[in-house]
TORVEX-431783 format. One record per atom (N, C-alpha, C, O): x, y, z. Coordinates in steps of 0.001 Angstrom, whole numbers, padded with zeros to 6 digits, always signed. Layout:
<rs>
XYZ/...
</rs>
This chain:
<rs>
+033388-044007+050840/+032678-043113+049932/+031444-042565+050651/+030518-043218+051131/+031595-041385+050632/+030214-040248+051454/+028818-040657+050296/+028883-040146+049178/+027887-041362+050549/+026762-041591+049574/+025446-040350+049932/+024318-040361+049441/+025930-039462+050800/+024688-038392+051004/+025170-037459+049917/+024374-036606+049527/+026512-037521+049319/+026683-036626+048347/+025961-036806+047051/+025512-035914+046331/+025911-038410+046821/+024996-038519+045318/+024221-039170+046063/+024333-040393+046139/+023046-038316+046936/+021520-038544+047427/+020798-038456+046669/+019951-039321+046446/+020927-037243+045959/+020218-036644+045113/+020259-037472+043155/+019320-037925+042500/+021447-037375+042868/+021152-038248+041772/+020950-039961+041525/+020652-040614+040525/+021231-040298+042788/+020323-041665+042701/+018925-041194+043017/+018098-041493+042155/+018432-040455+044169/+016812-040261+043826/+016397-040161+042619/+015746-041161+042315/+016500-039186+041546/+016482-038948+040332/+016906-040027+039527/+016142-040188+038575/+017906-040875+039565/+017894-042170+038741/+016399-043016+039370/+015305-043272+038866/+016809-043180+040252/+015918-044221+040629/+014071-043456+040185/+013326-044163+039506/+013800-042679+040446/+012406-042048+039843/+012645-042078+038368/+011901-042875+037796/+013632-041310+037445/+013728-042058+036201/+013161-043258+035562/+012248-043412+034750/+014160-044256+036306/+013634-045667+036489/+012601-046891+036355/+012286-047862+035666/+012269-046068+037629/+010606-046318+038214/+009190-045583+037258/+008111-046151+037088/+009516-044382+036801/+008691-043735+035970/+008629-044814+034117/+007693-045135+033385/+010026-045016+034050/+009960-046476+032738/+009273-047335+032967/+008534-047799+032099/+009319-047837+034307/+008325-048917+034416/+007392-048746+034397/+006761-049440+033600/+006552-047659+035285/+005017-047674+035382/+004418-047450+033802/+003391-047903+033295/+005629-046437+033146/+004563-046558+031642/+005110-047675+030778/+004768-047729+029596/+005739-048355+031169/+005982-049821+030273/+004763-050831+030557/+004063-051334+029678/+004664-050988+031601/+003759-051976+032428/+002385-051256+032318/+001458-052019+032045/+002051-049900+032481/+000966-049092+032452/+000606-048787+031175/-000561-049174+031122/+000854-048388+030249/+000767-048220+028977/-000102-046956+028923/+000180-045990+029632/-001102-046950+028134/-001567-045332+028024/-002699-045431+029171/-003250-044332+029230/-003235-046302+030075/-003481-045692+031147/-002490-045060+032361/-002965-044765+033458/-001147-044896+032060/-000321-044509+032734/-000294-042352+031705/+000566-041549+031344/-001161-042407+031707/-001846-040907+031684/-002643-040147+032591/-002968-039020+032219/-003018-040546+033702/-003620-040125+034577/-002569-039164+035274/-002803-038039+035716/-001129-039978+035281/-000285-039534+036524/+000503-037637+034930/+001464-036889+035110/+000048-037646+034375/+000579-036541+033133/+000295-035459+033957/+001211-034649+033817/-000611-035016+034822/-000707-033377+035521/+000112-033831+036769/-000146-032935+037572/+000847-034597+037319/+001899-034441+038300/+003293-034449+036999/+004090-033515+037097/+003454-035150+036221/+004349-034423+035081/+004716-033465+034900/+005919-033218+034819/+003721-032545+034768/+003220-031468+033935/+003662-029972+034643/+004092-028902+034213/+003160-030747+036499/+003301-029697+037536/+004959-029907+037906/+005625-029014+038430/+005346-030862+037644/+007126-031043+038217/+007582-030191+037012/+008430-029447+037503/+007476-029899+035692/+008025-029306+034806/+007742-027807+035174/+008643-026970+035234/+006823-027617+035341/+006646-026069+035426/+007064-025776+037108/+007217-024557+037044/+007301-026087+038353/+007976-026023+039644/+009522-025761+039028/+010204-024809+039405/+010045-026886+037882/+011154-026893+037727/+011853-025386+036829/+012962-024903+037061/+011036-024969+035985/+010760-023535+035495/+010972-022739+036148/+011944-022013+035937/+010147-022554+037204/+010199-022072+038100/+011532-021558+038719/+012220-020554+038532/+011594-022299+039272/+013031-022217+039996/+014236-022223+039374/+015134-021481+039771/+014378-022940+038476/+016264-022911+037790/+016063-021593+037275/+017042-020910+037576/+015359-021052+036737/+015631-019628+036221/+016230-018653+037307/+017224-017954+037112/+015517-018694+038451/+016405-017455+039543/+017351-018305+040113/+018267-017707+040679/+017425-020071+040139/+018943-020551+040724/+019911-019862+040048/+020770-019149+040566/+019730-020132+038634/+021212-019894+037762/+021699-018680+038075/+022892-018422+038229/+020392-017590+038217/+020805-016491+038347/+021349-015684+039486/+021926-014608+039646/+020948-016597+040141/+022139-016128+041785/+023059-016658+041718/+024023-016120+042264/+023242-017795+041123/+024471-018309+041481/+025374-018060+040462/+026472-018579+040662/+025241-017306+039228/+026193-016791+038570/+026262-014699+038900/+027248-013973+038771/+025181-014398+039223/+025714-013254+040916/+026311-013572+041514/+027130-012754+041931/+026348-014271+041769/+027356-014923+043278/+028897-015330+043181/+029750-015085+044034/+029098-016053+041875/+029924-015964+041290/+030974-014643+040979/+032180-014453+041138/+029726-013768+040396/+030366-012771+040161/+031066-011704+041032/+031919-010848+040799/+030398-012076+042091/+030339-011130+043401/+031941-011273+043736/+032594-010264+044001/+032629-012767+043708/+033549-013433+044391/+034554-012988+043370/+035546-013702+043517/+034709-012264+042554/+035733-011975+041358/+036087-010593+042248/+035262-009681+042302/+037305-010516+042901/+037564-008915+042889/+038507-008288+041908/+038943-007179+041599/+038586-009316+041634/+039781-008832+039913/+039169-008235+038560/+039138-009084+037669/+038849-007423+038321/+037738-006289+037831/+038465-006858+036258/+037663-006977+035331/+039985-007204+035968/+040053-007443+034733/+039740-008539+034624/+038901-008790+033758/+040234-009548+035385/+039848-011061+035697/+038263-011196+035001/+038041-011983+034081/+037320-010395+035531/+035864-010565+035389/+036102-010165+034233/+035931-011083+033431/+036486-009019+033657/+036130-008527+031950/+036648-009654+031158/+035852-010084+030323/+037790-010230+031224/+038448-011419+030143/+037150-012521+030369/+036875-013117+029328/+036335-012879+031510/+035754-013994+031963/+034558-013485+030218/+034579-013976+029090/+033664-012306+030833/+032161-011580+030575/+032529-011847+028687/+031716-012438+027977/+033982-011244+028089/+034458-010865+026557/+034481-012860+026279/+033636-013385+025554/+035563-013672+026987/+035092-015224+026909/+033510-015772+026848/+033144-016844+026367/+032904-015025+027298/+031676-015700+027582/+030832-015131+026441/+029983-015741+025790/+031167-014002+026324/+030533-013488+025095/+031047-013963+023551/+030132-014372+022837/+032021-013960+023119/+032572-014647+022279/+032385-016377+021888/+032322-016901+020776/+032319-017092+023449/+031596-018728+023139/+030335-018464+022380/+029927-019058+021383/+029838-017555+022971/+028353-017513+022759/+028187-017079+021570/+027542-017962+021005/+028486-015813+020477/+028885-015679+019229/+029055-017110+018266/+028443-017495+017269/+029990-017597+018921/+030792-018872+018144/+029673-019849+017508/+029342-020186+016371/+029131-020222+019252/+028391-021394+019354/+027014-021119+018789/+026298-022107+018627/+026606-020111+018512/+025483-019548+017795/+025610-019231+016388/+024541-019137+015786/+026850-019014+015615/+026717-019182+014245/+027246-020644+013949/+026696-021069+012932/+028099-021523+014477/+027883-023002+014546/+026319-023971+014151/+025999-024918+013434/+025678-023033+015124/+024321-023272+014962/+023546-022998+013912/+023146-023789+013058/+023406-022189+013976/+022562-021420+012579/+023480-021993+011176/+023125-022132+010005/+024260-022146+011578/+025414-022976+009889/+024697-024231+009687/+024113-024381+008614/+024653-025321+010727/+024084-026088+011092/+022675-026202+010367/+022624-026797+009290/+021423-025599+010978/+020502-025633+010783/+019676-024488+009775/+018469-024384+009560/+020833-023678+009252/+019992-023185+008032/+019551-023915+006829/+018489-023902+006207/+021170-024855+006602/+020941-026068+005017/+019695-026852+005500/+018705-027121+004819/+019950-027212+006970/+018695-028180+007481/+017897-027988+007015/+017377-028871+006334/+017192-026394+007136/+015612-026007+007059/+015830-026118+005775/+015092-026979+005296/+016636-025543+004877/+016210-025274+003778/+016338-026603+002833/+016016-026702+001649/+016847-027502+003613/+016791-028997+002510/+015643-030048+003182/+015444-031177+002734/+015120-029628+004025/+013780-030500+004183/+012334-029095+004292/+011172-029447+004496/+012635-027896+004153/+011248-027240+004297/+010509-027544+004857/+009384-027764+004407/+010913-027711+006341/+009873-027814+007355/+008279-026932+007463/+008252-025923+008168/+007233-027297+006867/+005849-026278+006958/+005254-026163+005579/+004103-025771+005386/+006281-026605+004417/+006172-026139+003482/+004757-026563+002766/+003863-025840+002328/+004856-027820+002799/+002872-028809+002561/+002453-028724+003423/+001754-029736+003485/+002259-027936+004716/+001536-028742+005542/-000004-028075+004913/-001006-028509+005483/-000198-027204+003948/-001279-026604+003493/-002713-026399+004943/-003908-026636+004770/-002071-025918+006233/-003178-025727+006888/-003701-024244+006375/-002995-023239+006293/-005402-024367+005980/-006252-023558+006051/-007280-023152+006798/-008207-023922+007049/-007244-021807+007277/-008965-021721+008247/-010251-022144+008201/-010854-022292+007138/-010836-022401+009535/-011926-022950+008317/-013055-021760+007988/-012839-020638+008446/-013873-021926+007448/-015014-020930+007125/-015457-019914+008024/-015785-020413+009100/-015626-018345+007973/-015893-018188+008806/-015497-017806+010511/-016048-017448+011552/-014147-018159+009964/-012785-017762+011270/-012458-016448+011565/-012232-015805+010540/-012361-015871+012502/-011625-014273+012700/-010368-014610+013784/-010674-015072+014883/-009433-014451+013564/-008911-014544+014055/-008541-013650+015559/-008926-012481+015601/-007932-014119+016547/-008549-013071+018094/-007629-011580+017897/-006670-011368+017155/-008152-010894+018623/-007451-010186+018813/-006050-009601+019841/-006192-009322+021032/-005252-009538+019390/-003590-009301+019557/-003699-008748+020791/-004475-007819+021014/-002850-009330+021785/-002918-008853+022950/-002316-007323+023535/-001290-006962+022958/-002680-006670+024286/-001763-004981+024528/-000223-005716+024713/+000293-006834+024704/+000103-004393+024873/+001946-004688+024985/+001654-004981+026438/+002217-006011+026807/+000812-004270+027538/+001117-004806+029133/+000642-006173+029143/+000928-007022+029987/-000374-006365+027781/-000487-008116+028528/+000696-008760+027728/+000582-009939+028064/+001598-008708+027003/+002685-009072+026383/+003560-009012+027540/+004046-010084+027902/+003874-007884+028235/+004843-007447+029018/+004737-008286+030270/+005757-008635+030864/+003149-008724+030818/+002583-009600+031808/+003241-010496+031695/+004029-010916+032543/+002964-011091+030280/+002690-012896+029837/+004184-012993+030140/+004302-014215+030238/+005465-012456+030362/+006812-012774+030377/+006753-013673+031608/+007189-014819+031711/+006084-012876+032588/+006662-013610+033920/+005769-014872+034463/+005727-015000+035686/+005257-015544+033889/+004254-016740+034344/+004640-017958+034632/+003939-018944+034859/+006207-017815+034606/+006790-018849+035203/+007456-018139+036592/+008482-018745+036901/+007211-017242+037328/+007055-017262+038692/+006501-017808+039376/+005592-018530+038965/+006810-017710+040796/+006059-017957+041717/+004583-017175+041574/+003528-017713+041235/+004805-015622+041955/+003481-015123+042489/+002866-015051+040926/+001711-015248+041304/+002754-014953+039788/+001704-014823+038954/+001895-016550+038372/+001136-016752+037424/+002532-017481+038659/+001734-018681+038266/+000396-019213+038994/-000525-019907+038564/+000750-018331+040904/-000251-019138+041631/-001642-017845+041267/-002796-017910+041691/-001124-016891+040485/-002313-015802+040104/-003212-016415+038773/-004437-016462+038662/-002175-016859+037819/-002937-017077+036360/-003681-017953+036561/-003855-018496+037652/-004392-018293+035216/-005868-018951+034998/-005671-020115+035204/-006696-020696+035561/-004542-020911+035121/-004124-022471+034615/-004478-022583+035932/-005411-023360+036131/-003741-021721+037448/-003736-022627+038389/-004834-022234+039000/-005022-022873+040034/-005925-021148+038694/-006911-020993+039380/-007985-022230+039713/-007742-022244+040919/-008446-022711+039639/-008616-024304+039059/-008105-025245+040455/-008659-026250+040900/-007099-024688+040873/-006479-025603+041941/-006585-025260+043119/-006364-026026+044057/-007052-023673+043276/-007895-022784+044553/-009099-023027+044372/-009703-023229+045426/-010063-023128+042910/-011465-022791+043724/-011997-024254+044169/-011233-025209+044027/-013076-024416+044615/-014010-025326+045522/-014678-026174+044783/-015078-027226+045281/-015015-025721+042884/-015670-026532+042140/-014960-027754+041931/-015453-028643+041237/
</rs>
């Protein structure tokens, strides 16, 4: 058995693992290590969004059967239909037999204005902040360039 093939998901078990322990044994001082958490989640953002997306380009690229691809794109579209009113069947009685929000009676407090609504370009901005070049631009990571 080739074990460089599951290199990778024993690393990942084994950090799994190891991450149970330190906060079993660590308890809530095992909060310090939460901004290396925090930064593996958003790296991971990062990236699976343009993996998937090359590699189902890539995929696509390798289809020269032009009907082949349309039966694939009409399948794929149709799961997706399916599996989305499945869903919503699912979780409409849900919401509506526990009323999720319904007490939570939050009010402002005195004196509140609420901010003002951002332009559509900073709407249109805010999409991409799980990139590369405007995560290492935005405010969160500025913080991690300057000197203070």
């Amino acid at each position: 058995m080739d074990w460089k093939k599951y290199a990778l998901i024993v690393a990942i078990t084994v950090g799994f693992i190891l991450g149970l322990g330190v906060g079993a044994v660590a308890g809530k001082s095992a909060a310090v290590l939460k901004p290396l958490g925090d930064l593996f989640i958003r790296l991971m953002r990062m990236i699976v969004t343009p993996l998937v997306i090359i590699t189902i380009a890539a995929a696509v690229a390798k289809i020269a059967d032009l009907r082949r691809l349309g039966k694939l794109v009409i399948g794929m579209f149709v799961a997706f239909i399916i599996l989305s009113a499945i869903a919503a069947s699912i979780m409409l009685p849900a919401a509506l037999a526990f009323g999720p929000g319904v007490e939570v009676g939050l009010t402002p407090p005195a004196g509140y204005t609420p901010p003002k609504p951002p332009s559509v370009a900073d709407l249109i901005w805010g999409l991409y902040h799980t990139t590369l070049w405007t995560s290492s631009l935005s405010a969160g990571y500025s913080r991690l360039y300057s000197s203070q």
